[in-house]
KEDOGU-606105 format. One line per 3 residues: number of its first residue (from 1); for each residue y, x, z of C-alpha. Coordinates in pm, 1 decimal. Each point is the difference from the previous one (the first is absolute). Example, Ala and Ser with C-alpha at 12.3 -4.5 7.8 and 13.67 -1.06 7.14 Angstrom:
1) -450.0,1230.0,780.0  344.0,137.0,-66.0;
***
This chain:
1) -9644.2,-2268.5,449.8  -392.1,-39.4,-36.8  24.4,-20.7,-333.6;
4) 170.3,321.3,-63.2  -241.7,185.3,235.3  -264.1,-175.2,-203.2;
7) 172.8,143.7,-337.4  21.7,335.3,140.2  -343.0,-10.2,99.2;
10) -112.8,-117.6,-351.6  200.0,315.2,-112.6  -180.8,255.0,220.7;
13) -333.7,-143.4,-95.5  139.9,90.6,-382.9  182.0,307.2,100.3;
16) -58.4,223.8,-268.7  147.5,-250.5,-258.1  269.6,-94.0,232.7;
19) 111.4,361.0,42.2  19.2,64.9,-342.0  143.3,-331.6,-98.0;
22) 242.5,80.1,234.6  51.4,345.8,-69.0  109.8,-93.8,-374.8;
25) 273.0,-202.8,158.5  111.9,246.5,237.7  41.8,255.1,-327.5;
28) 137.3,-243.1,-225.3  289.0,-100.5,307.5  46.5,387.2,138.0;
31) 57.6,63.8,-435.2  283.6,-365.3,4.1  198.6,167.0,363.8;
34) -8.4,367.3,-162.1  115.3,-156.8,-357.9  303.0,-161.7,196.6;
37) 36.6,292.5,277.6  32.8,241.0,-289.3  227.1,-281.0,-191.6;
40) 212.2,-14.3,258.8  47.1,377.6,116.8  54.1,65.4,-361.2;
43) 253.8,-253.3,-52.7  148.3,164.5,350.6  -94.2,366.9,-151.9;
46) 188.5,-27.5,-329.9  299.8,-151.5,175.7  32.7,322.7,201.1;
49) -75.0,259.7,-299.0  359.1,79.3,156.0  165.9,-137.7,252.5;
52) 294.1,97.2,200.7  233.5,29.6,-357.8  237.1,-225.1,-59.2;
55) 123.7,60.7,-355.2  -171.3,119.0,-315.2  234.0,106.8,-265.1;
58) -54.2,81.7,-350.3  129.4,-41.3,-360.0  28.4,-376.0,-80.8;
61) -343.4,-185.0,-111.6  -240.0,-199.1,165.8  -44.3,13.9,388.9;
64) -426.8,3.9,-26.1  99.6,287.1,-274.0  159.5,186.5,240.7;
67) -186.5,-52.2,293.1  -293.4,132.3,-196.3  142.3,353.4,-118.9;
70) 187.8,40.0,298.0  -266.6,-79.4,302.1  -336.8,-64.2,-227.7;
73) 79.6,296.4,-261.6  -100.7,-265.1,-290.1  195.8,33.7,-305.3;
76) 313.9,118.8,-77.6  364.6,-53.1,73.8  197.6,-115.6,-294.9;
79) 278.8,230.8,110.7  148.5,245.6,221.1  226.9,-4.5,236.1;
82) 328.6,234.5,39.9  -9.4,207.8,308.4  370.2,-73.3,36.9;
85) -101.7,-325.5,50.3  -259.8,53.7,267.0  209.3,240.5,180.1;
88) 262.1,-291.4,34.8  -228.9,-248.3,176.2  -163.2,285.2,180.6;
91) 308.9,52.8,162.6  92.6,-373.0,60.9  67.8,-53.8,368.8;
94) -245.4,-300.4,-25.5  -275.5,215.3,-83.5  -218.3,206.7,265.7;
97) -160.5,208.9,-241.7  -124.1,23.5,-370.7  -303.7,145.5,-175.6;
100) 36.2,98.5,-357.8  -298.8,-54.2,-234.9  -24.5,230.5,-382.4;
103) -317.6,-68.6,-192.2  -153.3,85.6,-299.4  -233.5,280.1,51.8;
106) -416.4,-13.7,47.4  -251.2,263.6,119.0  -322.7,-94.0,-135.4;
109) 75.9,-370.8,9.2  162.0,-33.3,307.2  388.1,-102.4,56.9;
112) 184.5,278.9,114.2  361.0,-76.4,168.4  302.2,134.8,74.1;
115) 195.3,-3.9,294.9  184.9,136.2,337.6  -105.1,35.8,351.8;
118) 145.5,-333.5,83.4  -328.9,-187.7,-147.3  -260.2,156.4,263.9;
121) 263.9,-25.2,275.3  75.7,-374.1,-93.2  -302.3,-162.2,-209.1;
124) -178.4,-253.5,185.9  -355.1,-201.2,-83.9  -234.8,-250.1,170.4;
127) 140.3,-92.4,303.5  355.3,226.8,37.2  -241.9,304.6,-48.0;
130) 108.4,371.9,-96.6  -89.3,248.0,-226.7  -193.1,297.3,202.6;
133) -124.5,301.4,-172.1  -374.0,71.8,49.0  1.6,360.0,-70.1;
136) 321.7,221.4,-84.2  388.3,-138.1,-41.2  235.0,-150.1,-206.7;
139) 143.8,205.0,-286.9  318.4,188.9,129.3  263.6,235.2,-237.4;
142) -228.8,106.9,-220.8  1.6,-237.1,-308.0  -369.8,61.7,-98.5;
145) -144.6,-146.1,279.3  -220.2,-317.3,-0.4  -150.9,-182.5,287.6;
148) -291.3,-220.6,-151.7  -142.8,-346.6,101.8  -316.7,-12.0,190.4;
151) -198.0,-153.3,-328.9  110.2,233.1,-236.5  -86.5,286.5,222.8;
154) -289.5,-119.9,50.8  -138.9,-90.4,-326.7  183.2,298.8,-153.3;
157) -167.2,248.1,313.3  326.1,149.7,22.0  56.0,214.3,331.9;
160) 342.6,126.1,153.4  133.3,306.6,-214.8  -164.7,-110.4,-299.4;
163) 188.0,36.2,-383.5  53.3,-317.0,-173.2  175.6,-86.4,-367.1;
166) 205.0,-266.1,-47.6  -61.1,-262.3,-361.9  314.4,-138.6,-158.1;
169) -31.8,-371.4,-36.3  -285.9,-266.8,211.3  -297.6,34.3,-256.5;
172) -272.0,107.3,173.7  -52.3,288.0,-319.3  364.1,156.7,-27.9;
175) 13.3,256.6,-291.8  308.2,113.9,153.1  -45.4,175.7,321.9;
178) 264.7,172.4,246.5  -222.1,330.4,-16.5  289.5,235.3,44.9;
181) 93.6,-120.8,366.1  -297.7,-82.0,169.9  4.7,-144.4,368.7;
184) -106.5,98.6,305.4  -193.2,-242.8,233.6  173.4,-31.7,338.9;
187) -95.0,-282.9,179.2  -271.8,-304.5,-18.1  108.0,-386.7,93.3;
190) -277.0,-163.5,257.9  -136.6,-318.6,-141.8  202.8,-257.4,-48.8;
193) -202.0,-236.2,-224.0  317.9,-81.9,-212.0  121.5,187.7,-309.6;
196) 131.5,251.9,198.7  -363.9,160.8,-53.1  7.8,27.1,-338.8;
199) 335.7,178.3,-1.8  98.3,324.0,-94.7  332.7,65.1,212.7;
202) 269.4,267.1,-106.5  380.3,55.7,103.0  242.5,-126.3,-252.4;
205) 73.4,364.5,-84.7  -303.1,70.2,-65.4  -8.0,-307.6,-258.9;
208) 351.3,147.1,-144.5  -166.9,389.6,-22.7  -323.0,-140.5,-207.6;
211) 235.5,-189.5,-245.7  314.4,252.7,17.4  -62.1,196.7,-320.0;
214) -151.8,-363.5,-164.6  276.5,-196.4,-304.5  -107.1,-286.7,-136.7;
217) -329.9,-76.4,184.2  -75.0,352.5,-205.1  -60.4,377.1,218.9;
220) 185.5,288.7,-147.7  -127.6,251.8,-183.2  34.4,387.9,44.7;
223) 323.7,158.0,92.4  78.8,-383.1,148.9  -262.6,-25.9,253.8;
226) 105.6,15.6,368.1  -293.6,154.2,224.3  -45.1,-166.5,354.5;
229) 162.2,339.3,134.0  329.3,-73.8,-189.1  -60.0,-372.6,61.8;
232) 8.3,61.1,388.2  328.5,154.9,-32.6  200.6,-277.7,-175.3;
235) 145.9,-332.9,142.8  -279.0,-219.2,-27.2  194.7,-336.2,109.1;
238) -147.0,-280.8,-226.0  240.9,-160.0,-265.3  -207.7,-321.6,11.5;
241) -275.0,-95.6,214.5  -243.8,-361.7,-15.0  55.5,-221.5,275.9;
244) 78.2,10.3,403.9  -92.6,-173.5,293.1  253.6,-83.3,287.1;
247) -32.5,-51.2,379.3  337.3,-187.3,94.9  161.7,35.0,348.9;
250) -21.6,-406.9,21.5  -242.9,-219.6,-137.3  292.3,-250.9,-20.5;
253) 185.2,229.5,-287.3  -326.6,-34.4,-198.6  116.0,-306.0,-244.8;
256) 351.0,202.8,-15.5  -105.7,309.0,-88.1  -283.6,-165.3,-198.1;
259) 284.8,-215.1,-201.0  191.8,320.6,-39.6  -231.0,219.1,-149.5;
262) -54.1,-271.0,-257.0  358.8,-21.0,-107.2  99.3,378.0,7.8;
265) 209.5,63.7,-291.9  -77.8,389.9,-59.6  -373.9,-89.7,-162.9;
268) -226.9,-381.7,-10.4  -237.0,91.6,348.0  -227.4,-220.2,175.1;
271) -80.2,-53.6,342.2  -249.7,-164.2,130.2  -187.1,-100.4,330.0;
274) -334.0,143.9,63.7  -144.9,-294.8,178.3  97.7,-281.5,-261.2;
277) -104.2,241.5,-291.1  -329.7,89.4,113.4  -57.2,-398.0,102.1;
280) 84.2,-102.9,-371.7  -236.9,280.1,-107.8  -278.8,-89.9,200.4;
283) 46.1,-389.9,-133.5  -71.1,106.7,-348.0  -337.2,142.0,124.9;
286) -51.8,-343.7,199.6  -275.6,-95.0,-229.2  -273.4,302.0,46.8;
289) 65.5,-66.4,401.3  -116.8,-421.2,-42.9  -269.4,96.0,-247.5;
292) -154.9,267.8,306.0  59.7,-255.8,206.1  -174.5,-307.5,-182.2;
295) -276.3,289.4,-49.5  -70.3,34.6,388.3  29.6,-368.1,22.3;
298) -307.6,-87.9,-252.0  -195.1,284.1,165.5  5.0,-212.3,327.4;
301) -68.2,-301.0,-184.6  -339.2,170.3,-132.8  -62.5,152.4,332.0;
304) 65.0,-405.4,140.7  -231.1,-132.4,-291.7  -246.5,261.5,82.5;
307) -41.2,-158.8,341.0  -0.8,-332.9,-116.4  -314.5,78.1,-247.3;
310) -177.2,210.1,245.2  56.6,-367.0,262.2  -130.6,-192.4,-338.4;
313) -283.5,192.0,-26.5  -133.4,1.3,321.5  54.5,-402.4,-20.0;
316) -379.9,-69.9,-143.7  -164.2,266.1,268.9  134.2,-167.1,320.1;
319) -65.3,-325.1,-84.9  -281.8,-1.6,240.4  226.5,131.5,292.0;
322) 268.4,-313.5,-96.5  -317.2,-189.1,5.2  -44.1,54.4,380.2;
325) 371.7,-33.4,103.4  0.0,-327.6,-141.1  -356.6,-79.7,197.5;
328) 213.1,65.2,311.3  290.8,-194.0,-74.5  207.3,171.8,-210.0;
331) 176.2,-236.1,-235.3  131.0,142.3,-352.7  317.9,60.1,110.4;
334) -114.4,256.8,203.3  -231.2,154.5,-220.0  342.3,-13.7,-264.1;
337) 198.2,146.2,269.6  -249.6,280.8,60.0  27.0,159.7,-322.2;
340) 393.4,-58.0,4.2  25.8,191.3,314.1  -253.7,298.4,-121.7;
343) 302.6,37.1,-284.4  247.1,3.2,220.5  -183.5,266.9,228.8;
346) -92.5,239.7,-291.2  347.0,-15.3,-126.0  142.7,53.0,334.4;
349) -266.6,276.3,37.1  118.8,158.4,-320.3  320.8,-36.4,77.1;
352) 39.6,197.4,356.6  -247.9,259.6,-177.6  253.3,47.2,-325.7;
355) 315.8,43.0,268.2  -205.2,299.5,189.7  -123.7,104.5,-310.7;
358) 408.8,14.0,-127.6  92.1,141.1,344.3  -257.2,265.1,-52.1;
361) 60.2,85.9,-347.1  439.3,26.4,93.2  -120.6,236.0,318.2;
364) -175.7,259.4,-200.2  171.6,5.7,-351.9  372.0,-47.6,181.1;
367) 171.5,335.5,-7.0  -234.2,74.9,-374.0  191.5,-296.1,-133.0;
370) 317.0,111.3,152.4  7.7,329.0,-135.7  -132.6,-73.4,-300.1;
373) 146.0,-346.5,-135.8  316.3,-11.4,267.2  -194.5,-303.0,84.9;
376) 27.9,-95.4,388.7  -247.2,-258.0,98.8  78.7,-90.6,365.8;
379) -299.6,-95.0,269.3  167.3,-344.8,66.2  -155.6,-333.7,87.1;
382) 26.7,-178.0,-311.0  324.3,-190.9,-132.0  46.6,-364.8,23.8;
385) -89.0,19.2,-393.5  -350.2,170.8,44.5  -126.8,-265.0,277.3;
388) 100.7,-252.0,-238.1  -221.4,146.6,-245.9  -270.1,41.0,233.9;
391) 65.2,-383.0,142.4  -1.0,-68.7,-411.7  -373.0,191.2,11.8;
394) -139.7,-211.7,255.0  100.9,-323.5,-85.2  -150.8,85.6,-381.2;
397) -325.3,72.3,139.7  2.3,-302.6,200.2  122.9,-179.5,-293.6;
400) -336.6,184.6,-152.5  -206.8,-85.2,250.7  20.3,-379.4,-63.7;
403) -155.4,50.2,-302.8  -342.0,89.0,136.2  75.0,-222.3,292.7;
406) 33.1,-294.6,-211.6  -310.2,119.5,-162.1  -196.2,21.0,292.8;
409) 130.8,-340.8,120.0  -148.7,-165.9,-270.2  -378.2,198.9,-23.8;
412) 13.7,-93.2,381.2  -3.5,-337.9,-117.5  -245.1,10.4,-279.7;
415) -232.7,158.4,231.9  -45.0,-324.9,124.7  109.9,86.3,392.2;
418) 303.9,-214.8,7.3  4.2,-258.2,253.0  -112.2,-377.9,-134.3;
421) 63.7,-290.5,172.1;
***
């Protein structure tokens, strides 16, 4: 115990050093616990893009190809589906409800996507969270109505009421635009931090109007155009739409319903499970989340070496104070065992100064990254897995501090101070 007062004393006597030594390792640790807070809440995160569906369904491919156009609006399906078809699982008695997806359309190089009133009474994100509308409603009977994601409102500075024109195709240029049926904004999403923000939402009718008078991926001309008057109407029930999701009555039926989709006879469909897709997509980006991680690690190994060259350095200029411990009966063990415990206590220092600095930093950017990213980072103790890593911190700069101990051990000796008998 007197020899870790004594190190702490030696510390205050160098305190400016000392705080800044140990300030680099409380930055370099609060960076390594916000790497694998953020690691972790993103892994948790983009597992709950959506949550609460049990089924995708769309034309058969790939399940990560899916996933993406249908949740991440990335790419493109490589087929439609009949609504026939979705209409007959819709009205399964296994399934609770159903949310049809049609894409294909852009507004300035956002998604835009069709579908019913089901989808903001049943889509769920993050943790079994609804859809709420910050300002306005859904869209209701009239087909050009279009309820907008809280990104593209915002970086588009589009208001309730405002006139908007729809782009055939995803390109974020379209030379072929919708002009004749523009839509009316009607309601704005709150925050959501998924893709949901950079959505453009419209009924399926609405989808049908803009495409009604359309053959061939080609609009009519003259005497064949259909104005949005005309358009409103006409039946406007889709022929064809992109995918659905499904909410089942029991998550028992899911592998039965799951099995049946894929072997339905009236067109090749796939269904798959959210959970396991977005799993097998997040293990193909596996590599970028070790490679941050190995980042934050070397930055507390410079933050460790930093302390261990600021204890070298100070080795020559105390000489004269190890000089007088060993005049009073310190033997070089102790002098060795100084230095190992002035590691220990800078790292430890560091260490309870990184986890307020991380508690601080979660407190006051919290609800930004929430609304923002869809990031929540919780004010919990830390995980079994981040003491390790600190118990990993401290026994490296122990490990570290040996290295000027054993350094120390042996000028005490040439110094000539050592006990002869």
């Amino acid at each position: 115990m007197y020899l870790l007062r004594l190190a702490l004393a030696s510390l205050a006597n160098r305190r400016f050093t000392a705080f800044l030594t140990a300030f680099a390792i409380a930055l370099s640790v609060c960076l390594l616990l916000a790497v694998e807070r953020v690691r972790t809440e993103a892994r948790a995160s983009f597992a709950s893009t959506i949550s609460g569906t049990d089924l995708i369904v769309g034309a058969r491919s790939g399940s990560v190809n899916l996933l993406l156009y249908s949740v991440f609006r990335i790419g493109n399906a490589t087929n439609n589906i009949r609504w026939d078809s979705f209409e007959h699982f819709a009205n399964s008695k296994q399934v609770k409800w159903a949310i049809p997806i049609s894409l294909g359309d852009s507004h300035r190089g956002y998604r835009v996507m069709g579908t019913n009133e089901s989808y903001f009474e049943h889509y769920q994100y993050g943790r079994q969270q609804h859809l709420e509308m910050a300002d306005g409603r859904p869209f209701a009977t009239d087909p050009f109505e279009v309820v907008l994601g809280a990104e593209v409102a915002d970086a588009l500075h589009y208001k309730l009421g405002d006139k908007l024109v729809l782009a055939h195709g995803v390109a974020t240029v379209s030379l072929v635009k919708h002009d004749d049926k523009p839509f009316t904004v009607v309601g704005i999403l709150k925050r959501t931090g998924t893709p949901v923000d950079r959505t453009l939402h419209i009924s399926l009718g609405g989808m049908e109007a803009i495409h009604i008078d359309w053959h061939n991926g080609v609009p009519a001309q003259g005497a064949g155009r259909i104005s949005a008057d005309q358009a409103r109407n006409m039946d406007l029930t889709p022929t064809a739409i992109t995918a659905f999701m499904l909410g089942l009555n029991s998550k028992i039926a899911t592998f039965a319903v799951q099995r049946e989709i894929n072997e339905f006879r009236g067109e090749p469909m796939l269904a798959i499970l959210p959970g396991v897709a977005l799993q097998e997509l997040w293990s193909l980006m596996g590599t970028a989340e070790k490679a941050l991680f190995v980042i934050s690690l070397f930055v507390v190994l410079t933050g460790l070496i930093g302390m261990l060259t600021a204890i070298l350095t100070s080795l020559n200029e105390r000489r004269r104070e190890m000089a007088i411990l060993r005049s009073v009966g310190a033997r070089p063990w102790h002098i060795a065992s100084l230095l190992v415990l002035e590691a220990f206590a800078l790292a430890l220092g560091g260490s309870v100064c990184g986890l307020a600095l991380l508690y601080i930093g979660i407190a006051s950017a919290q609800g930004y990254v929430q609304a923002n990213y869809g990031l929540y980072l919780p004010l919990s103790l830390p995980s079994t897995y981040e003491w390790t890593l600190l118990t990993g911190i401290l026994g490296a700069a122990v490990l570290m501090g040996t290295v000027p101990a054993w350094r120390a051990y042996r000028q005490s000796l040439a110094d000539g101070l050592s006990i002869r008998l």
